[in-house]
C-alpha positions in Angstrom: 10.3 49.8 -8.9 9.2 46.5 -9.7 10.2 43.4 -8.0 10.5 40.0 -10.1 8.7 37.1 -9.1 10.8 34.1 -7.8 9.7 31.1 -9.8 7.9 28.5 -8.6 9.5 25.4 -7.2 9.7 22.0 -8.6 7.3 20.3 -6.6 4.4 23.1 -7.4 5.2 22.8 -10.7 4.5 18.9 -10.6 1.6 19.9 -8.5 0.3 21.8 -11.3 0.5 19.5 -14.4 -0.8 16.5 -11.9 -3.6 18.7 -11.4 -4.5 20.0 -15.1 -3.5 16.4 -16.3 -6.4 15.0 -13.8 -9.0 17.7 -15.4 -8.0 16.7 -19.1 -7.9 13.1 -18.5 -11.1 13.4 -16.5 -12.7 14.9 -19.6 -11.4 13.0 -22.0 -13.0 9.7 -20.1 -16.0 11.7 -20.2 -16.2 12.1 -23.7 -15.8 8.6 -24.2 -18.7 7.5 -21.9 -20.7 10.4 -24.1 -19.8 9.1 -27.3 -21.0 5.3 -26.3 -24.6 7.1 -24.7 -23.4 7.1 -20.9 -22.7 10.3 -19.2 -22.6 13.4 -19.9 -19.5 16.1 -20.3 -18.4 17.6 -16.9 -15.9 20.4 -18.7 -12.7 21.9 -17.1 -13.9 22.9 -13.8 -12.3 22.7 -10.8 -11.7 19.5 -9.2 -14.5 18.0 -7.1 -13.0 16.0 -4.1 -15.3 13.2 -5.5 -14.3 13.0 -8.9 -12.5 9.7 -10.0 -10.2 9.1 -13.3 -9.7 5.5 -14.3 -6.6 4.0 -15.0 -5.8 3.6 -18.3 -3.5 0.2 -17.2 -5.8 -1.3 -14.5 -8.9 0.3 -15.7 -10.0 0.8 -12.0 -11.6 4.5 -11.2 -9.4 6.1 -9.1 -9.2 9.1 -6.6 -6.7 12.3 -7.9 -4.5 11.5 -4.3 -3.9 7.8 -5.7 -2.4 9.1 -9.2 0.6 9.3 -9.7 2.4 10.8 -13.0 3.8 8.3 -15.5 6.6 9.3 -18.0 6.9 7.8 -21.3 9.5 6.8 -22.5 10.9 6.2 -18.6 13.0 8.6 -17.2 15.6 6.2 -16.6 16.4 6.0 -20.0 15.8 2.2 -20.2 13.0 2.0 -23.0 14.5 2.0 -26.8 11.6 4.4 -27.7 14.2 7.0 -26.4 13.7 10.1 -23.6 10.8 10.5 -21.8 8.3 13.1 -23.5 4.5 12.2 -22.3 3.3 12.2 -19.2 -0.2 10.8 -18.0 -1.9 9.7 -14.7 -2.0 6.2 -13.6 -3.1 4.6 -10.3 -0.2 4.0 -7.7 -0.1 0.2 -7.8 0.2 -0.1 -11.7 2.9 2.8 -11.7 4.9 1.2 -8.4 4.3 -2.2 -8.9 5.9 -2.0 -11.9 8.6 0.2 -11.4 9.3 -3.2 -8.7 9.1 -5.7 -11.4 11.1 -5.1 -14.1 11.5 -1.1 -14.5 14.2 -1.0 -12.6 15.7 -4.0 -13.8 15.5 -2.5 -17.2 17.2 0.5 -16.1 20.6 -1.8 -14.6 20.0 -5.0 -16.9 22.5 -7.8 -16.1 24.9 -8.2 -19.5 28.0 -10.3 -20.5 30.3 -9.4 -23.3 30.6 -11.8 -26.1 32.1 -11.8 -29.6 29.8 -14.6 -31.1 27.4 -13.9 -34.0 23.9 -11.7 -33.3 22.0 -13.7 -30.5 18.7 -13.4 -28.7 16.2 -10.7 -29.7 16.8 -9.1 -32.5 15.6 -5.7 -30.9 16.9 -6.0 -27.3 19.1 -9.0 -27.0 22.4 -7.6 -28.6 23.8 -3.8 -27.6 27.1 -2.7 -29.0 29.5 -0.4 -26.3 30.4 2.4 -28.6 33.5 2.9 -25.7 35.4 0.1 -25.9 33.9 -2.0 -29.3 32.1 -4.6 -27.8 28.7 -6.6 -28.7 26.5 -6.6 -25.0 24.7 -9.9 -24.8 21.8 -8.6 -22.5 21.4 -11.8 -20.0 17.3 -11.0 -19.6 15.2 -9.8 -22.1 12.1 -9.9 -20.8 12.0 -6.4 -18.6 13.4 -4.4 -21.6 10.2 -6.0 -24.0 8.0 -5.2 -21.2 9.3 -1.7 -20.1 9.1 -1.1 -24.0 5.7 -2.5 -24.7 4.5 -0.4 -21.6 6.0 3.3 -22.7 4.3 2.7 -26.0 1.1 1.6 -25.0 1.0 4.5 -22.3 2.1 6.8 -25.1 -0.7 5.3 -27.9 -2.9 6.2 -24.7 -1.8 9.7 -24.2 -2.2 10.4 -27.7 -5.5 8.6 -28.9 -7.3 8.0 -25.4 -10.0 5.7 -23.5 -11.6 5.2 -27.4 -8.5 3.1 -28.1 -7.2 1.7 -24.8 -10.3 0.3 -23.4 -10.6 -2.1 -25.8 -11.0 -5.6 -25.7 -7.9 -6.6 -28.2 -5.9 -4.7 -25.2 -6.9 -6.4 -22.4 -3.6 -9.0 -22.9 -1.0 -6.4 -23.1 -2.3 -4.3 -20.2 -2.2 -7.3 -18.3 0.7 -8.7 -19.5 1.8 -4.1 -17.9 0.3 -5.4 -14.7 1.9 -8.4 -14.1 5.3 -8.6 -15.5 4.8 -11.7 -17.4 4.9 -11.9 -21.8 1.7 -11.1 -23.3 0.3 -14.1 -25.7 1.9 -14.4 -29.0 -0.1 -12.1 -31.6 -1.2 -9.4 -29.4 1.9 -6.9 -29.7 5.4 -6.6 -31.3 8.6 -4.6 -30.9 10.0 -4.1 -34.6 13.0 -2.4 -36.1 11.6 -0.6 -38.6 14.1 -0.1 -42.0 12.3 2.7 -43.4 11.2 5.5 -41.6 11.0 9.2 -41.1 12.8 10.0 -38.1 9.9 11.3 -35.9 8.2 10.6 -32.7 4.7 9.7 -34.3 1.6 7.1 -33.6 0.4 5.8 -37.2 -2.9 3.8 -37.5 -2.9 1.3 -40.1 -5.2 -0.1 -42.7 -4.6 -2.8 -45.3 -3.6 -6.6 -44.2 -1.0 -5.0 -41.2 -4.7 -2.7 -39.8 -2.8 -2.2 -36.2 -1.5 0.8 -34.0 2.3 1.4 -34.6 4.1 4.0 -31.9 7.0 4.9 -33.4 10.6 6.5 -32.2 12.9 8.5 -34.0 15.0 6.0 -33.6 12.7 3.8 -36.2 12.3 1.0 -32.9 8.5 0.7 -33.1 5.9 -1.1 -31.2 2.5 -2.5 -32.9 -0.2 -2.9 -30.8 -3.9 -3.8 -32.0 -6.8 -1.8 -33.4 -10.1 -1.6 -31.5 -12.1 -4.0 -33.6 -8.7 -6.5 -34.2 -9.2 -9.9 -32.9 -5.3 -10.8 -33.4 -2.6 -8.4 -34.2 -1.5 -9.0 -38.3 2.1 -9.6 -39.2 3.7 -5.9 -39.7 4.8 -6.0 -43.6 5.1 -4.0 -46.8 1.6 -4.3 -47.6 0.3 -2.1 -44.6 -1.0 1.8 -45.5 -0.5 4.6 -43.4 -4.1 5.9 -42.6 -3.7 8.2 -40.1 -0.5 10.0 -37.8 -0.3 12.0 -34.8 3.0 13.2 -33.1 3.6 12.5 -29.7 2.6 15.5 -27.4 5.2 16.9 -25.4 3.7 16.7 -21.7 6.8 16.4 -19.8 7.3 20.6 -19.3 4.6 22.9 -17.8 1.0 22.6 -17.4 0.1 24.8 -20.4 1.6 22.1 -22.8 -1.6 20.2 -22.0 -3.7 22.5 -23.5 -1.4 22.8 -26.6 -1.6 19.3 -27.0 -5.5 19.5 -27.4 -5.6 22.1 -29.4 -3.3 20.3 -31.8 -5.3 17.2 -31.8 -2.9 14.7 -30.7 -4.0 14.6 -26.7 -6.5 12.2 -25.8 -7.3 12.7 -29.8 -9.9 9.8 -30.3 -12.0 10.4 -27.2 -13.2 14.0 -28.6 -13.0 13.8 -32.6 -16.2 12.9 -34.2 -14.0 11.1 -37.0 -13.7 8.0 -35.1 -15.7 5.2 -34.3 -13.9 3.6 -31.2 
């Protein structure tokens, strides 16, 4: 008689994808150093106690025991991109010192109820309570931009890689991740898009709008430069869908990874020979 196997707990379970995410990540940052002449491919072995992955926020090479997964959109529900579905590795001082600066503070922000016309940002600053009618005037702003502008840039990173999110034009909004603080005007933006096709997708653009745009089902998008883009161009009509990638789903067992890669939309830039970043 057979005996079923008990499943594995939670915490193994974690263990695992931490582990396969470290090797995939690990190799995608290898890729990259290939395709600019430095380094070689080291595969997916088995972890080497020495091997380092750099951060994709910080950009500091870090050890596997100071990673720590990173969900995007937050668990906490706070970010307007919607649920969490990606998951990637980033060192423990960008993922806690965030969490400490305005994370949390998007997850419980301080609101007031008002009946005045729309104020404040036209994406965040105004929520209606479908329970009782009312329009929420959100008091702070700033950590719902910023936990928005950091699920989508950690979600552009989980889908196209070190080839996009080592770039210069980035430097101002993974700072801005770091710190807590705005990034300078023309570097991102958090649009409402009025056309769109419901899906979870990362579009690059050409035309006069040539950007990054990591869209929600929800059509709330965030526009984030190009490698190559000195300033980020004012999102209009004129801008052409070059390329799309759905988000990969990362946030379930190990094996997604691999699905994910196969698929082309993990780490996608970092391995296809189709891209110059």
């Amino acid at each position: 008689m057979s005996r079923r196997r008990a499943p594995r707990a939670d915490g193994q379970a974690r263990q695992n994808r931490a582990e396969q995410l470290f090797l995939h990540q690990r190799h995608a940052w290898d890729h990259h150093l290939k395709r600019h002449g430095a380094g070689g491919c080291s595969g997916y072995s088995t972890r080497p106690a020495e091997w380092r992955v750099r951060c994709p926020i910080c950009m500091k090479m870090t050890t596997f025991e100071s990673l720590q997964e990173e969900h995007a959109p937050q668990q906490s529900g706070a970010s307007l991109l919607g649920s969490d579905r990606c998951v990637v590795l980033t060192c423990s001082a960008c993922n806690g010192g965030a969490n400490l600066t305005y994370e949390m503070q998007a997850a419980s922000p301080e609101t007031s109820t008002t009946h005045a016309s729309p104020l404040g940002c036209p994406t965040h600053g105004l929520v209606l309570d479908h329970s009782r009618g009312d329009l929420i005037l959100i008091a702070d702003e700033l950590p719902l931009v910023l936990t928005d502008l950091k699920s989508a840039f950690l979600v552009a990173f989980a889908t196209l890689g070190y080839g996009w999110s080592t770039t210069a034009g980035l430097r101002p909004v993974r700072t801005a991740i770091q710190s807590g603080t705005l990034p300078p005007n023309g570097t991102c933006s958090i649009v409402k898009l009025r056309d769109h096709d419901g899906q979870n997708i990362v579009m690059q653009l050409s035309g006069p709008s040539r950007s990054i745009l990591v869209q929600a089902a929800s059509g709330i998008a965030v526009q984030l430069p190009c490698p190559g883009s000195a300033s980020l161009p004012i999102l209009d009509g004129l801008a052409v869908r070059t390329r799309q990638w759905s988000w990969p789903t990362l946030n379930g067992s190990h094996k997604q990874l691999e699905v994910a890669r196969r698929a082309g939309n993990l780490f996608h830039t970092d391995f296809c020979d189709g891209h110059s970043w």
